[in-house]
Residue frames relative to the residue before (quaternion, step in Angstrom):
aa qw qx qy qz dx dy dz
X 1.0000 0.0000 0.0000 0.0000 0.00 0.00 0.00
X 0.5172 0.6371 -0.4979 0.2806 3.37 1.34 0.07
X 0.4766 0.5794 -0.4949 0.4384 3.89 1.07 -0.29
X 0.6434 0.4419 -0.4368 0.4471 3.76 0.14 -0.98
X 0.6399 0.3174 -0.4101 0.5672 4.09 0.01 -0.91
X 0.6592 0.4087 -0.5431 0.3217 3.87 0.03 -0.62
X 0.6788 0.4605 -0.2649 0.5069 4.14 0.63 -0.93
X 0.5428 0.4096 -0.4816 0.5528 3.90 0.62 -0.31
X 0.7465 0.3629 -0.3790 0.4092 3.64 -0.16 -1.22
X 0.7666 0.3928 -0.4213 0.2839 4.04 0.90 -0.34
X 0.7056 0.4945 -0.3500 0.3677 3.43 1.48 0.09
X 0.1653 0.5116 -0.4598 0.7068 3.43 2.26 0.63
X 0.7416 0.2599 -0.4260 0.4484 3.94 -0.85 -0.34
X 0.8248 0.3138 -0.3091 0.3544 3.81 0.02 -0.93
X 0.4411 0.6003 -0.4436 0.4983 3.96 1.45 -0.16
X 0.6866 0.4333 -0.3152 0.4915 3.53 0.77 -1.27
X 0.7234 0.4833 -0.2799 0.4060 3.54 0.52 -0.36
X 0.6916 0.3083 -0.3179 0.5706 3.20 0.93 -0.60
X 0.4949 0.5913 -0.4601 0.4402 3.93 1.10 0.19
X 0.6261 0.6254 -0.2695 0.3798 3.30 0.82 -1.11
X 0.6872 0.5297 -0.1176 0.4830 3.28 0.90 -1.84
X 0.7115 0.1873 -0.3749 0.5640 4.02 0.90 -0.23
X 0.6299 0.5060 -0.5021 0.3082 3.83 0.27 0.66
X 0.6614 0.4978 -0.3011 0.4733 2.68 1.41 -0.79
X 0.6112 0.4790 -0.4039 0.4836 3.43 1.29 -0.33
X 0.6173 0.3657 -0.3651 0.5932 4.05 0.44 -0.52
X 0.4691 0.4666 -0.6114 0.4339 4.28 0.12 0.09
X 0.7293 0.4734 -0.2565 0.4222 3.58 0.60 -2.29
X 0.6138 0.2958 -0.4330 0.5902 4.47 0.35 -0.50
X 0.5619 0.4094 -0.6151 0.3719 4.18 0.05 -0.39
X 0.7854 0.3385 -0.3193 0.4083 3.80 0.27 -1.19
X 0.5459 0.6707 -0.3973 0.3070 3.45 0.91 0.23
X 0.5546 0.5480 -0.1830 0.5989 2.98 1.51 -1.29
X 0.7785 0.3242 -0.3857 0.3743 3.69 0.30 -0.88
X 0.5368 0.6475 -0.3465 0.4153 3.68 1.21 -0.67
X 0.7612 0.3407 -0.2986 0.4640 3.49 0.86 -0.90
X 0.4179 0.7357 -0.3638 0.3896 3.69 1.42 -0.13
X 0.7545 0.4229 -0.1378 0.4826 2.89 0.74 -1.93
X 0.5562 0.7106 -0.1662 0.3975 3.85 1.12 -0.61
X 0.7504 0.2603 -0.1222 0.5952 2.99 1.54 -1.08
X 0.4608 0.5878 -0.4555 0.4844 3.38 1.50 0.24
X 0.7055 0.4938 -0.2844 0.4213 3.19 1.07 -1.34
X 0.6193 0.4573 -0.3662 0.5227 3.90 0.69 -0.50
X 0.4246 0.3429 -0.6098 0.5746 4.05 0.46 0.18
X 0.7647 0.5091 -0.3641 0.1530 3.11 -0.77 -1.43
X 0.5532 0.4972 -0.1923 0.6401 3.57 1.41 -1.06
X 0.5851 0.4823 -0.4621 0.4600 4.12 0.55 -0.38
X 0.8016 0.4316 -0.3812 0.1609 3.13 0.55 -1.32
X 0.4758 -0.7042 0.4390 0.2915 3.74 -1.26 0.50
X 0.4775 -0.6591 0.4286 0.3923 3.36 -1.04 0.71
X 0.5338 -0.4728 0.5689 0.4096 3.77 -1.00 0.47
X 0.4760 -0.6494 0.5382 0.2492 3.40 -1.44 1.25
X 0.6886 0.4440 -0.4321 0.3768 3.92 0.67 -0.55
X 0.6869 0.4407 -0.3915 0.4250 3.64 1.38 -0.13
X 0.7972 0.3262 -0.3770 0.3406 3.62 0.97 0.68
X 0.3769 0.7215 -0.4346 0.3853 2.96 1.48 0.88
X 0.7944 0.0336 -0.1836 0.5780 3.62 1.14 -0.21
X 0.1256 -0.7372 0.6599 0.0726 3.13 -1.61 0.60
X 0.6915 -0.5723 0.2677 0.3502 2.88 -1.64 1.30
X 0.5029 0.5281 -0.4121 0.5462 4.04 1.24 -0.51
X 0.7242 0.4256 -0.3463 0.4176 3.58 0.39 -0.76
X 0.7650 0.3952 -0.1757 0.4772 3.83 0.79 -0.64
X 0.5630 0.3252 -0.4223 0.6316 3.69 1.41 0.26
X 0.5894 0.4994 -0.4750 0.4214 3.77 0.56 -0.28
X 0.7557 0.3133 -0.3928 0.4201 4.00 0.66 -0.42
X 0.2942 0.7356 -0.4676 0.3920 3.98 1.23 0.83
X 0.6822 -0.4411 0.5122 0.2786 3.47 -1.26 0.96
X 0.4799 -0.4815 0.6662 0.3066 3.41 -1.01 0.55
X 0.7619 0.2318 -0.3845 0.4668 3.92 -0.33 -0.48
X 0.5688 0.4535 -0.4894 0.4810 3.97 0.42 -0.39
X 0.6806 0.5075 -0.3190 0.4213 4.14 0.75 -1.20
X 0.3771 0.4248 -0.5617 0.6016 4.13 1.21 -0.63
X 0.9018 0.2797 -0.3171 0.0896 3.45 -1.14 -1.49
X 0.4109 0.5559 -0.4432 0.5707 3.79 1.43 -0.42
X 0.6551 0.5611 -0.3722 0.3427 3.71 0.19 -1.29
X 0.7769 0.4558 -0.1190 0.4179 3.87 1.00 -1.68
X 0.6167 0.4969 -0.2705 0.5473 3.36 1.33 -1.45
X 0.3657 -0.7740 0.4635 0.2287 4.01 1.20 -0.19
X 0.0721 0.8271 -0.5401 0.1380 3.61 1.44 0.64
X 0.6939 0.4542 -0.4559 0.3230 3.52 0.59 -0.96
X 0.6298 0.6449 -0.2970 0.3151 3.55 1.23 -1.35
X 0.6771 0.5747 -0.2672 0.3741 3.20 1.54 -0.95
X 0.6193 0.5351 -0.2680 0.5083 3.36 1.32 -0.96
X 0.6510 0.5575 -0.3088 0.4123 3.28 1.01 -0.29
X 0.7048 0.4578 -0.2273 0.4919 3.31 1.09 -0.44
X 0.5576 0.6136 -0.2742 0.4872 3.06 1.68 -0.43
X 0.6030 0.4753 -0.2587 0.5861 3.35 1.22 -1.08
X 0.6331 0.4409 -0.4009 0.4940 4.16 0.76 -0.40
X 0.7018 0.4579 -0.3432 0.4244 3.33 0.62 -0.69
X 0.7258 0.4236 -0.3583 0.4066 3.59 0.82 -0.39
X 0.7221 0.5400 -0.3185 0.2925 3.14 1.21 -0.49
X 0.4020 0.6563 -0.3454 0.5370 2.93 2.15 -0.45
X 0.6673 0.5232 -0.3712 0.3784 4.13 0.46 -0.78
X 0.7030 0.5084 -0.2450 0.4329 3.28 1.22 -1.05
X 0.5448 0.6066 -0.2955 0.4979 3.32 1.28 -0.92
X 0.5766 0.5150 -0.4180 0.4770 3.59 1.07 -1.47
X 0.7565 0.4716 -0.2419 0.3831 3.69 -0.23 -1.51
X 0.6144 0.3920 -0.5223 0.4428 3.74 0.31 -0.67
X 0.5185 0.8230 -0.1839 0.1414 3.88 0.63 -1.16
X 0.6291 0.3178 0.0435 0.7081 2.23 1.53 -2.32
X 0.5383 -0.5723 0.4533 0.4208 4.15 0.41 0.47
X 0.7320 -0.4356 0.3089 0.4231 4.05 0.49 0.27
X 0.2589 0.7813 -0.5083 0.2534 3.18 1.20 0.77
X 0.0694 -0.8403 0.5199 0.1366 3.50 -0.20 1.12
């Protein structure tokens, strides 16, 4: 009776194998499908145009027409450093949230 357990245990090996081989194939088209998803989300995003009133000035452009005494105190009070960190911190939030799929 060892032949019977020897043929059960090979058609238990080639089910598992041929089980394996269509998950792993529907996992590889699941991450396909999301990859191209996320791809075409990501190519809008890159279409889209900045608004013209938000590249007509920058913040270098709009402390650079300041008074020498207003430019000392922005310069000391480190306003730029601050806005900078502000701008990291937001960009980090957004970054969080795309990540997490819009988990607010």
């Amino acid at each position: 009776m060892d032949w019977l357990t020897d043929i059960k245990n090979w058609l238990i090996s080639i089910i598992q194998q041929v089980w394996d081989a269509i998950s792993g194939f529907y996992h590889d088209l699941s991450l396909k499908i999301v990859k191209g998803f996320l791809d075409a989300i990501a190519e809008l995003a890159k279409n889209i145009p900045v608004p013209q009133w938000m590249s007509d000035y920058s913040l270098g452009h709009l402390f650079g027409q300041l008074s020498p005494t207003l430019g000392y105190f922005v310069d000391r009070l480190g306003i730029g450093a601050g806005l900078a960190l502000l701008g990291l911190g937001y960009t980090f939030r957004v970054t969080r949230k795309l990540l997490t799929a819009f988990q607010w």
